[in-house]
C-alpha positions in Angstrom: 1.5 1.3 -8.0 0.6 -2.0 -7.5 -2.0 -3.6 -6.2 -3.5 -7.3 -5.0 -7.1 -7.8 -4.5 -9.3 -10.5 -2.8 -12.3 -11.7 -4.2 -14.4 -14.8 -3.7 -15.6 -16.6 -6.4 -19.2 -18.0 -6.6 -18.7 -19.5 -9.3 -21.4 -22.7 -10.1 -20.0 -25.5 -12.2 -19.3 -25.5 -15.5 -19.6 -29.0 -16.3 -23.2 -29.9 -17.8 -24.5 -32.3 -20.7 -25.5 -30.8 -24.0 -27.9 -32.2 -26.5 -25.2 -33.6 -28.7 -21.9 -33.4 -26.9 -21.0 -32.7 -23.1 -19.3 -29.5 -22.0 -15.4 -30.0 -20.9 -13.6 -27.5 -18.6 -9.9 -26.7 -18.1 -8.6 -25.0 -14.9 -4.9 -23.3 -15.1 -3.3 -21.0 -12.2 0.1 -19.4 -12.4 2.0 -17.0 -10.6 2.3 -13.7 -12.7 2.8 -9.7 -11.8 3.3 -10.7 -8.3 -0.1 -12.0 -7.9 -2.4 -15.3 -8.6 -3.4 -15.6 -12.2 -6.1 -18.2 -12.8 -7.7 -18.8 -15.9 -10.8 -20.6 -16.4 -12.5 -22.1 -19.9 -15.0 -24.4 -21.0 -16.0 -25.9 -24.9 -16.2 -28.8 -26.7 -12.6 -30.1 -26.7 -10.9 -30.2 -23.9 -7.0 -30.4 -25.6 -8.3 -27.0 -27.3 -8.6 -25.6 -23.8 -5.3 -26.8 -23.1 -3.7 -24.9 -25.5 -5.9 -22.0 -25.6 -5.5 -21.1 -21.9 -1.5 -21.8 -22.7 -1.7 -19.0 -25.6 -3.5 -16.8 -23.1 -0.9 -17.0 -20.3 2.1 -16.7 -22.9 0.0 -13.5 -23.9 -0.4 -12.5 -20.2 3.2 -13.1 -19.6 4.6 -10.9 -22.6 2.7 -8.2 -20.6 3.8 -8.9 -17.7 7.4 -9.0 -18.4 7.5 -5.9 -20.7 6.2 -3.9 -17.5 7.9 -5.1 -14.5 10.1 -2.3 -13.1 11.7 -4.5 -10.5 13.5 -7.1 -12.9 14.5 -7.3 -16.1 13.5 -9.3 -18.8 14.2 -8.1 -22.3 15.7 -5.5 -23.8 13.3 -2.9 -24.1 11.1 -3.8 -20.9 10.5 -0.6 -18.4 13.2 -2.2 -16.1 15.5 -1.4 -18.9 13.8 1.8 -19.3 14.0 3.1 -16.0 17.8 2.4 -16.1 18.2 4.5 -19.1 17.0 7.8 -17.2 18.7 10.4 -18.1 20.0 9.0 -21.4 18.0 10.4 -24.3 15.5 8.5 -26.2 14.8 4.4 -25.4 13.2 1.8 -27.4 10.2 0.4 -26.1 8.1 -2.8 -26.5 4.3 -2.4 -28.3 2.7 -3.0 -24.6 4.8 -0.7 -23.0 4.9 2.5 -25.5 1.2 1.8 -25.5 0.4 1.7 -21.6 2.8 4.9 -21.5 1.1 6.9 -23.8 -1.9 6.3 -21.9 -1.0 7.2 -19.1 0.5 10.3 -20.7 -2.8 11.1 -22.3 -5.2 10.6 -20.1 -7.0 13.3 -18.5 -6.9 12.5 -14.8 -4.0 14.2 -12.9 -4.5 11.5 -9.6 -3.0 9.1 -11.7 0.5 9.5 -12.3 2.6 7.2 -13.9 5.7 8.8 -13.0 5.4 7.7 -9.7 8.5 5.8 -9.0 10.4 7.4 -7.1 8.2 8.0 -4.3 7.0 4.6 -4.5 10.3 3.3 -4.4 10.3 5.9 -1.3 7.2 4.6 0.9 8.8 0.5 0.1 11.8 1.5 1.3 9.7 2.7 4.7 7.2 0.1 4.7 10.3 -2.8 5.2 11.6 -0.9 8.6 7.8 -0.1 9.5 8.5 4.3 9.4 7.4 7.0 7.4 9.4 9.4 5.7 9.9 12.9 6.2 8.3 15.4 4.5 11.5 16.5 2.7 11.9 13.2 1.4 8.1 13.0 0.2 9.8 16.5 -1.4 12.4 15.6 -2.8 10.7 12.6 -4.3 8.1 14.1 -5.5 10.1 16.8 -7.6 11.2 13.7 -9.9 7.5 13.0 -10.7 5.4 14.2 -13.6 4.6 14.4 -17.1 7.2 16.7 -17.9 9.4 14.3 -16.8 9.0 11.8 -19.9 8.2 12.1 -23.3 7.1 10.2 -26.5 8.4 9.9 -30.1 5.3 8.5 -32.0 7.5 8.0 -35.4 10.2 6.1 -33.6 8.0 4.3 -30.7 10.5 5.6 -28.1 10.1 7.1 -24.5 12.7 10.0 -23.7 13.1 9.7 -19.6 14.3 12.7 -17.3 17.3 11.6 -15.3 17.2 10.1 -11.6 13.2 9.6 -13.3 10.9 6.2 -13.5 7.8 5.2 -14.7 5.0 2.5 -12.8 2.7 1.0 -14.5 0.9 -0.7 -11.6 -2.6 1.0 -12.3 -2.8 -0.2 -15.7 -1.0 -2.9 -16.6 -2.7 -5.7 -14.8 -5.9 -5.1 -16.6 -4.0 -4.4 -19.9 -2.7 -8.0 -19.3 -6.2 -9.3 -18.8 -7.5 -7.7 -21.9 -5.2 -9.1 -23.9 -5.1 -12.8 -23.0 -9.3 -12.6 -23.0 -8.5 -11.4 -26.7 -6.4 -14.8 -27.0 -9.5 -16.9 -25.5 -12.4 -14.9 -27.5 -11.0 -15.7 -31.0 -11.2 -19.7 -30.3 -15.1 -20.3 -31.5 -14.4 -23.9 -29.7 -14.0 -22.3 -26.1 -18.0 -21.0 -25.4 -17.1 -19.2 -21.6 -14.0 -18.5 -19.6 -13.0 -16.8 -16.6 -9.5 -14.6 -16.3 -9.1 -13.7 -12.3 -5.7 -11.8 -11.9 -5.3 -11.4 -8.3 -9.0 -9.7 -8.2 -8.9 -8.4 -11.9 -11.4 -10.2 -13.4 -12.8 -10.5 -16.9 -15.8 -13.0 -17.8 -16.2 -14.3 -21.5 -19.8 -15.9 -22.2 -21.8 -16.6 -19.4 -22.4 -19.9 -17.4 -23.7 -23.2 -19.2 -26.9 -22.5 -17.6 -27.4 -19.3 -18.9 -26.6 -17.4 -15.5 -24.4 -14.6 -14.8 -21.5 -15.0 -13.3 -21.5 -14.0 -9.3 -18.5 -12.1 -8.2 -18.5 -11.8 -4.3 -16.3 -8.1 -3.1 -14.4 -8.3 -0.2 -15.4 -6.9 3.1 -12.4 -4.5 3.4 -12.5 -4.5 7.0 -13.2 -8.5 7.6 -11.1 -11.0 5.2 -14.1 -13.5 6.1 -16.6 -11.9 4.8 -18.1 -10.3 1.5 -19.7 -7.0 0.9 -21.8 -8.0 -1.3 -22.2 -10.5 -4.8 -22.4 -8.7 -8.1 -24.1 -10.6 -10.6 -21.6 -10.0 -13.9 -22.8 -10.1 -17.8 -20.8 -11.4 -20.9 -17.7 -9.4 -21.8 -18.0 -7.3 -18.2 -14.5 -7.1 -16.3 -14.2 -5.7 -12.5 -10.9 -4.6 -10.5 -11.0 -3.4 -6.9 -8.3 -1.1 -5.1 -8.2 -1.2 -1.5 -6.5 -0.1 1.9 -6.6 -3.6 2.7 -3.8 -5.3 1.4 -0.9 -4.2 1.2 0.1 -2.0 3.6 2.0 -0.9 7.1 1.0 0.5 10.1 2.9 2.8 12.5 1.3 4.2 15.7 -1.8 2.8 14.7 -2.0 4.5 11.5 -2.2 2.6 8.2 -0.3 3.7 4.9 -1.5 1.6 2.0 0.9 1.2 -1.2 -1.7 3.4 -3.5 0.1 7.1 -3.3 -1.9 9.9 -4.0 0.0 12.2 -6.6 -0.9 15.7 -4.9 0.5 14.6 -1.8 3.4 11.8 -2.5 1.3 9.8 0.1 -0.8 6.9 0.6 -4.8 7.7 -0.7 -6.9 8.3 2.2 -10.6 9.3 0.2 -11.6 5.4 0.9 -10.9 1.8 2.2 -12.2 0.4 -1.0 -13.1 0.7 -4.8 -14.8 -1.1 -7.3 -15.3 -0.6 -10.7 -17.0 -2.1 -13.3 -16.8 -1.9 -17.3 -16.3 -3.8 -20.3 -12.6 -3.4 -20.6 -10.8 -5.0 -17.7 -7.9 -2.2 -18.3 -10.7 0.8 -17.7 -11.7 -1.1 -14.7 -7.8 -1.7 -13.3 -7.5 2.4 -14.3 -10.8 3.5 -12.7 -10.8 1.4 -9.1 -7.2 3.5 -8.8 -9.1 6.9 -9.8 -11.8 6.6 -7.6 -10.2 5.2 -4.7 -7.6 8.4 -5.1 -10.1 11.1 -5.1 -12.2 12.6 -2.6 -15.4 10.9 -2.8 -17.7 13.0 -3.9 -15.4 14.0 -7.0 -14.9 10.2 -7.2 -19.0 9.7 -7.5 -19.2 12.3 -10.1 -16.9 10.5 -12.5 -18.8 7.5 -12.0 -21.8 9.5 -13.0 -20.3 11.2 -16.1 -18.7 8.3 -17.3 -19.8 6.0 -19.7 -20.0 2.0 -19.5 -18.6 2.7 -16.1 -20.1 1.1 -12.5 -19.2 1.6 -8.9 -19.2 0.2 -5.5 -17.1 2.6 -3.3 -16.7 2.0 0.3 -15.3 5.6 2.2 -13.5 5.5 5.6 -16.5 5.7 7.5 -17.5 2.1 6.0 -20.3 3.8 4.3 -21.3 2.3 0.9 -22.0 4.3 -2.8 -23.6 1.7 -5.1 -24.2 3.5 -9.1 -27.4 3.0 -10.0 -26.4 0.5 -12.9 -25.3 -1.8 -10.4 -28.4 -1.8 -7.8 -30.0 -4.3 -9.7 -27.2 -6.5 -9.8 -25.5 -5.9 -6.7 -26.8 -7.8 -3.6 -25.7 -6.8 -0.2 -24.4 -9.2 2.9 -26.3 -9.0 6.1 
């Protein structure tokens, strides 16, 4: 599953005079995972944020190539691993064996990795505007699940079912931002950046005057506008999943590219989700989640899980703000 989000930036700038020296900033965007990718830093030296926001997009980049199921690009990418279906045991990159065994792992049944085939169903509909039958959603469907891969920890291979594929779309974007932020935080020179991946966003430091870094949300229902501005810390990363996007209508009826697993069709619980964490991957994972379940299931994972915020917008446009976020969350007129 993948997924592009809007945000709007208000962002102050970053330029300022220190005491001794005067802050220098370095700007970079880049077109990565089928989306934006803009990279933000500022330090002392501005060649060492040249080559520090290079090393982060090389890092994004690995990332993004290792998980692209549409193209290949090495020899043990998941392009190269969803050909192998059916073959017995496949060699994986460090990125992708990780990414898998999460989403092998992990304890929420609405996301499902193993989603290929019906997402490679609902893009074949979306390009001559139908929907597809409920055999097909069937028929699809009976290639999906976690029975349908397995792992080989000793080796670092994935062992896929035939006429089987794997999807990374929920994760990998915020994997990728994690990992080029860990690029960025261990150059002491650079003292804040910003990583924005198509709405995947992880902040390092805050601004030079001490503020927090304000994050506007999309109105999902009005490109023009903004729900609201969250006011982000040091370290915090936010990812939104929406209706809003990416999608196709038939007979008035809009069918987003974010497939619910228990149906094999598009998520229909909300218009919108937000999340908001520390790791940009939990964030990427949880906007799916919560945007997948019904809502008040989706609202009781926010409560019950830790270091993890919401803003969730359901189809009647009405708005769940967690409590940590109240504070920090201010609403548009």
């Amino acid at each position: 599953m993948k997924k592009l989000l809007i945000y709007f930036l208000i962002v102050s700038s970053l330029l300022t005079t220190g005491c001794f020296f005067k802050q220098q900033s370095y700007n970079d965007t880049r077109f990565l995972m089928d989306t934006i990718i803009s990279i933000s830093t500022t330090g002392k030296d501005q060649a060492s944020l040249k080559s520090t926001t290079d090393e982060a997009f090389i890092a994004f980049n690995d990332v993004a190539d290792e998980t692209d199921r549409y193209t290949s690009h090495n020899p043990n990418d998941l392009y190269a691993l969803n050909q192998h279906n059916g073959q017995g045991a496949f060699a994986v990159g460090d990125h992708l064996y990780k990414l898998i065994t999460m989403g092998k792992e992990e304890p929420y049944s609405a996301i499902e990795i193993s989603l290929g085939p019906v997402i490679d169903l609902w893009r074949a509909h979306g390009e001559n505007k139908t929907v597809p039958t409920d055999e097909e959603i069937k028929t699809a469907l009976a290639k999906c699940g976690r029975d349908k891969f397995t792992l080989d920890k000793t080796n670092h291979t994935v062992s896929l079912a035939y006429d089987s594929s794997l999807d990374l779309g929920a994760i990998a974007k915020g994997y990728a931002v994690d990992y080029a932020a860990s690029v960025i935080t261990k150059n002491k020179a650079v003292t804040s950046a910003l990583i924005n991946a198509g709405g995947n966003i992880k902040v390092i430091g805050t601004k030079e005057d001490g503020s927090p870094w304000r994050i506007g949300i999309q109105d999902p229902r009005n490109a023009q506008k903004v729900l609201g501005v969250l006011a982000l810390q040091n370290g915090q990363a936010i990812a939104t999943s929406g209706d809003y996007q990416r999608y196709y209508e038939v007979n008035g009826v809009r069918y987003c590219h974010i497939i619910d697993p228990a149906t094999g069709a598009p998520a229909r619980n909300a218009i919108s989700a937000t999340a908001v964490s520390t790791s940009a991957l939990t964030a990427d994972f949880f906007s799916t989640l919560l945007f997948i379940l019904p809502h008040d299931e989706a609202i009781a994972v926010v409560e019950k899980t830790p270091q993890l915020e919401a803003i969730i917008v359901n189809p009647e446009g009405e708005i769940y703000v967690s409590p940590g976020l109240q504070k920090i969350f201010t609403k548009e007129n």
